[in-house]
C-alpha positions in Angstrom: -87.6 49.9 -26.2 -84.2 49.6 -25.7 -82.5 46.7 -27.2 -79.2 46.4 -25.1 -80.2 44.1 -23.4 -82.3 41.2 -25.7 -82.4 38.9 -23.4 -85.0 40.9 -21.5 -87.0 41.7 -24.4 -89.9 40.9 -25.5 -92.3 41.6 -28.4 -93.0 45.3 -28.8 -95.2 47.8 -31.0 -92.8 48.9 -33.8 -95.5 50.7 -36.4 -99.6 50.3 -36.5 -100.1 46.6 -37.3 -96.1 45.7 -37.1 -94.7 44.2 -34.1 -90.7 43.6 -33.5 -89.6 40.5 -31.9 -86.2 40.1 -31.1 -83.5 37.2 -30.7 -80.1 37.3 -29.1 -77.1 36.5 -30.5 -73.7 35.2 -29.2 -71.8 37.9 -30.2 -71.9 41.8 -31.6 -74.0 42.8 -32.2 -75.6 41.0 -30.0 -79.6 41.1 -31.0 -81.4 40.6 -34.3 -84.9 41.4 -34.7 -87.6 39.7 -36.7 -91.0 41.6 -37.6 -94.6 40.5 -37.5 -96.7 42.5 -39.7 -100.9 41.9 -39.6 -102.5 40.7 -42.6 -106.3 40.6 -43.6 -108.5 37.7 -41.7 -105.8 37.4 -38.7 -102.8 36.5 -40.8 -99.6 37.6 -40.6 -96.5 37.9 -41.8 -92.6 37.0 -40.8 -89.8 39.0 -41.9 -86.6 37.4 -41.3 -85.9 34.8 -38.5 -83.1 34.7 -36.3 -79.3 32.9 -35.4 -79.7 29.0 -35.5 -79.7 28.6 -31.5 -82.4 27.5 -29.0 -81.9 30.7 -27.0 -82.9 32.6 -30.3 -85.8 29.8 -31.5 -87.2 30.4 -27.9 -87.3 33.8 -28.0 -88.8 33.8 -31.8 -91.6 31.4 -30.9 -92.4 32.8 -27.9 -93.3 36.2 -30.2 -94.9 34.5 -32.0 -96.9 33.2 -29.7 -97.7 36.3 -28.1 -98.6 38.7 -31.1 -99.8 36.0 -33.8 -101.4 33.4 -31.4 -99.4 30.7 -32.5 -97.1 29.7 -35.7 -100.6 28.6 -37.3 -101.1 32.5 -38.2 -98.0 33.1 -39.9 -98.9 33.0 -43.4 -95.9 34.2 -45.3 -92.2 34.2 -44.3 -89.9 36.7 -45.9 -86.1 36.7 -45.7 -84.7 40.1 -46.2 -81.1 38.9 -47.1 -79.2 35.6 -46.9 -77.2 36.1 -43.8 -77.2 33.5 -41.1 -78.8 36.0 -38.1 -81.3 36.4 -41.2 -81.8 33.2 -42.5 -81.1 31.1 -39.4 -83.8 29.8 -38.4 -85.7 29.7 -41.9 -85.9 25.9 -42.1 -87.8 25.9 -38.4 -90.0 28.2 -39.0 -91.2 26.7 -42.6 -91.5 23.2 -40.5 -93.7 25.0 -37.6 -95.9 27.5 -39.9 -96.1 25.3 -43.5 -95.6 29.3 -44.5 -94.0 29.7 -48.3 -90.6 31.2 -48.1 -90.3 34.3 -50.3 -86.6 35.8 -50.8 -84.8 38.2 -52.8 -83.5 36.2 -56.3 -79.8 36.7 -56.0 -79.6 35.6 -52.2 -82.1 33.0 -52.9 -80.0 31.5 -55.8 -76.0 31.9 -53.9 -77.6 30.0 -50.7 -79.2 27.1 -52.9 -75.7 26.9 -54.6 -73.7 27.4 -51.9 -76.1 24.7 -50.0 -75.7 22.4 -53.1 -72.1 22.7 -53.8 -70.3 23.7 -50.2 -66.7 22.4 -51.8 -67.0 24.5 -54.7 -68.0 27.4 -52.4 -65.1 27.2 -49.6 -62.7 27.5 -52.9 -64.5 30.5 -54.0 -63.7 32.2 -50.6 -59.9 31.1 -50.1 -59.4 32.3 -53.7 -60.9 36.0 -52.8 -59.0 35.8 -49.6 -56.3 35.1 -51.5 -56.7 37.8 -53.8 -56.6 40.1 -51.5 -53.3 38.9 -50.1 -54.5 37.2 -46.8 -51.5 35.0 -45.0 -52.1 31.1 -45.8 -52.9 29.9 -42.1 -55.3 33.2 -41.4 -57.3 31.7 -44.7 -57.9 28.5 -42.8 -58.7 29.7 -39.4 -61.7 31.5 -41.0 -62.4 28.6 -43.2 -62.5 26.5 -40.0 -64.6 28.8 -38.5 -66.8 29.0 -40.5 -67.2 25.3 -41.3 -68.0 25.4 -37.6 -71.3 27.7 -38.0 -72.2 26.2 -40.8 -75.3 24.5 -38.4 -76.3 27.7 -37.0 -78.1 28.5 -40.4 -79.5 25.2 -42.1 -80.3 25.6 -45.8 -84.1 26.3 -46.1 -86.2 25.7 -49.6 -87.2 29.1 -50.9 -90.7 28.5 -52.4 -91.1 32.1 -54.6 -88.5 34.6 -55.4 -89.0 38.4 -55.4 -87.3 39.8 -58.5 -86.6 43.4 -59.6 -85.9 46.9 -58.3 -89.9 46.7 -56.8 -93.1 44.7 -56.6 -96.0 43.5 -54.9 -95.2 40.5 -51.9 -97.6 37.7 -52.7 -99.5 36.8 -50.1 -99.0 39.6 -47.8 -101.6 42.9 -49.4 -100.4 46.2 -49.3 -96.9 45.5 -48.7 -94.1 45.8 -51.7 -90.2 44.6 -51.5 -87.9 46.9 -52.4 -84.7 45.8 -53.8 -82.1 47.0 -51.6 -78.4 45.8 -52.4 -75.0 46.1 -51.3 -74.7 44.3 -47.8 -75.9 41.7 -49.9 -76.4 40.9 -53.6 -80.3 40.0 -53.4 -81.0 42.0 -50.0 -84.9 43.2 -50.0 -86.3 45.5 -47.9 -90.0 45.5 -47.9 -92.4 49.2 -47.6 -96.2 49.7 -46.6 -97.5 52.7 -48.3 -99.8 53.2 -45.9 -98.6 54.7 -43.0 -95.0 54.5 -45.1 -93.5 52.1 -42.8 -90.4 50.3 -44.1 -89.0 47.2 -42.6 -85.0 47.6 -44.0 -83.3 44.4 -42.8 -79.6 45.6 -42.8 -80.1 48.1 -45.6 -80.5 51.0 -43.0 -79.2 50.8 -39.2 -79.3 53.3 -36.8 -75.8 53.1 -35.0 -73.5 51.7 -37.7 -72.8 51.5 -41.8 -74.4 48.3 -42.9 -71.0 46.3 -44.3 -70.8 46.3 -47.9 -68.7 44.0 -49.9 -67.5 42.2 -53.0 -70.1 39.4 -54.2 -69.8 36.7 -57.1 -73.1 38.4 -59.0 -72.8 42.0 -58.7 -70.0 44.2 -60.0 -70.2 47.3 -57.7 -71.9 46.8 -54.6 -71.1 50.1 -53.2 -72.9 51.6 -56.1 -75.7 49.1 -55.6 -76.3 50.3 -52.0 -76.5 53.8 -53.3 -78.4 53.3 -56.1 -81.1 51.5 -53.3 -80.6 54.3 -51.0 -82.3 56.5 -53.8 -85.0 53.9 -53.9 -85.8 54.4 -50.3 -85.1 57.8 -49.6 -87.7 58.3 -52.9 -90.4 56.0 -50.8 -90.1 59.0 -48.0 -90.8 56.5 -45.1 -92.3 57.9 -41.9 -90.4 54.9 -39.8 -87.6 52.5 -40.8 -87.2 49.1 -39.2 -84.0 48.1 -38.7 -82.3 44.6 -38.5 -80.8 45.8 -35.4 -81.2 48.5 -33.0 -84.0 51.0 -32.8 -86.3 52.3 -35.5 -85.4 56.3 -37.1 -87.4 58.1 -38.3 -87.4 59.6 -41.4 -85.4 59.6 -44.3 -82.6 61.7 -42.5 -80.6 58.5 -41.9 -80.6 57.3 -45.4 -79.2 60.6 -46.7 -76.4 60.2 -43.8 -75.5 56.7 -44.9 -75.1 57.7 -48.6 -72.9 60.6 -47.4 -70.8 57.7 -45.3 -70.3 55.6 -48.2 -69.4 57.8 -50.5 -67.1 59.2 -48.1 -65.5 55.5 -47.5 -64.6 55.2 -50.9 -62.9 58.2 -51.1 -61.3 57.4 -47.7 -60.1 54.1 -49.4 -58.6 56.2 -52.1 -56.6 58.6 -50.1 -55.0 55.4 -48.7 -53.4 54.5 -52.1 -50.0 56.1 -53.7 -47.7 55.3 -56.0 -46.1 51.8 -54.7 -48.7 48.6 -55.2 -50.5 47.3 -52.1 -52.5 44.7 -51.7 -56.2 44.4 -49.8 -54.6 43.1 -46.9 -52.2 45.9 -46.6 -54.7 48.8 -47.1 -57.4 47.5 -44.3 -54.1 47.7 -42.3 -54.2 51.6 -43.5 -57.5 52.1 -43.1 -58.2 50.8 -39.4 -54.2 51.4 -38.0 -54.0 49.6 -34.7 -56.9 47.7 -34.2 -57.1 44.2 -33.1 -59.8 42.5 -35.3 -61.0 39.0 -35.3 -61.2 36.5 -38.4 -64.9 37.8 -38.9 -64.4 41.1 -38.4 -61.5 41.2 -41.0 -63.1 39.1 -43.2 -65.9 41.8 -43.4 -63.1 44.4 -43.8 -61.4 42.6 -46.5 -64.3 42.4 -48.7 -65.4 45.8 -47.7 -62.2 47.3 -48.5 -62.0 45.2 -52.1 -65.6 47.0 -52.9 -64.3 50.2 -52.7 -60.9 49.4 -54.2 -63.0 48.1 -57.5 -65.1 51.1 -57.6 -62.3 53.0 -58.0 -60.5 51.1 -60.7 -63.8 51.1 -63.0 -64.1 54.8 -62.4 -59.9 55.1 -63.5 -58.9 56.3 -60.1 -56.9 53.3 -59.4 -55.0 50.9 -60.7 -55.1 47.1 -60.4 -52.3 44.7 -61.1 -51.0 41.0 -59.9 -48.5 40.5 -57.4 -47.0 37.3 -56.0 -48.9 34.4 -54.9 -52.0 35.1 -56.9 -52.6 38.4 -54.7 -54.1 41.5 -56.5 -52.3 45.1 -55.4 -54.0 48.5 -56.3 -52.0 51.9 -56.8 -53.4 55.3 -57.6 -53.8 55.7 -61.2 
């Protein structure tokens, strides 16, 4: 099925026993899709949820409806990664299902802090916006903004979290999570050996590179998401399930977003010489003439930063301060 237009869309065969049920969202992209997976004795299992809006809680419950039976039947809800079209609509579906919430350990920790301590957290991001030499009133737009969507992902409880690089998902036999970083610190993507179906979240997408980007618990994120692309590729799915757009088959997509990542960073580098610039200066380098939105910089910032650190712990680059707290890099 085509998922252009997810308004339209409704629940559709994605592997044997998997079905994919799909939200909209307000924006680009402009779908998100959650996964139903059967379980023994007419149980099932939820992966991921959906934006915080009606227009996606309708569409969620009326998939669940039509595959499961009812909210009754979902008897475990995973959350690939911590992202509000991911996480969204995690606190409705725990009141609707009574289903325990399992999530990757890193995400599940930053999103009880960040729930816990929202001051702290808003000084955390002006600080790396600052760092990377962002202009004082673009640093509160996005902070507005993003105290403004704040309610489209309500902090849900997370009852068990999965930990290391693989294990078994309690409560849902024969399926194993897969830890899959880089888009996220604690992102997870979950496997069924049989019939070597993976459901990827935003690990692997079809269309685009899954954003990577700095993160207060990980050093290298860029080396994370290709450290978890060996992970999956060594799985050989049959079918990956993305978070958006249409399943690939294969490992052939894996093996071209390692090749894209690597290339990035070495794209990143050729942007450097011998006078200092700072993060907000070389995402104007890397993406010359385009108009982007406080989100969509944001996500280039951070992106951009990744791939600047790599660089300095490999001795390719050099890192020192410049004025107003701002970091600037130079070829080393």
């Amino acid at each position: 099925m085509n998922t252009d237009n997810p308004g339209e869309a409704r629940p559709t065969p994605a592997a044997p026993g998997v079905w994919r049920v799909t939200t909209p969202m307000p924006g680009r992209p402009t779908h998100v899709h959650a996964y139903l997976a059967e379980l023994a004795g007419g149980r099932w299992m939820l992966v991921d949820s959906g934006l915080g809006t009606e227009d996606a809680w309708n569409a969620l419950e009326a998939g669940v409806t039509d595959v499961a039976g009812g909210w009754d039947a979902v008897a475990v809800h995973v959350i690939t990664h911590m992202h509000m079209d991911h996480v969204g609509l995690g606190a409705r579906v725990r009141e609707a299902a009574g289903a325990p919430v399992l999530m990757g350990r890193l995400d599940a920790e930053r999103m009880a802090h960040a729930a816990a301590h929202p001051e702290e957290e808003t000084e955390y991001r002006a600080g790396l916006f600052r760092r990377c030499g962002a202009p004082g009133e673009w640093i509160a737009a996005v902070q507005e903004g993003h105290a403004g969507a704040r309610a489209l992902a309500p902090p849900v409880r997370v009852d068990a979290v999965l930990d290391g690089d693989e294990g078994e998902v309690p409560g849902a036999d024969g399926w194993r999570h897969v830890w899959t970083p880089g888009h996220t610190a604690g992102h997870l993507s979950l496997f069924r050996p049989a019939g070597r179906v993976l459901v990827a979240g935003d690990a692997v997408l079809p269309r685009i590179t899954p954003t990577l980007g700095v993160n207060r618990q990980r050093a290298d994120p860029v080396g994370d998401y290709l450290a978890a692309l060996d992970r999956l590729e060594a799985l050989d799915p049959s079918i990956v399930l993305p978070g958006h757009g249409d399943p690939v088959p294969g490992t052939a997509r894996i093996a071209e977003l390692r090749e894209a990542a690597s290339g990035e960073t070495e794209a990143v580098a050729a942007l450097l010489g011998a006078e200092p610039a700072a993060t907000w200066e070389v995402v104007d380098r890397r993406y010359p003439g385009r108009e982007m939105g406080g989100g969509m910089r944001m996500l280039a910032l951070r992106e951009t930063l990744a791939h600047l650190q790599r660089l300095v712990a490999a001795g390719r680059a050099r890192r020192e301060e410049g004025r107003d707290g701002a970091e600037t890099f130079r070829r080393a």
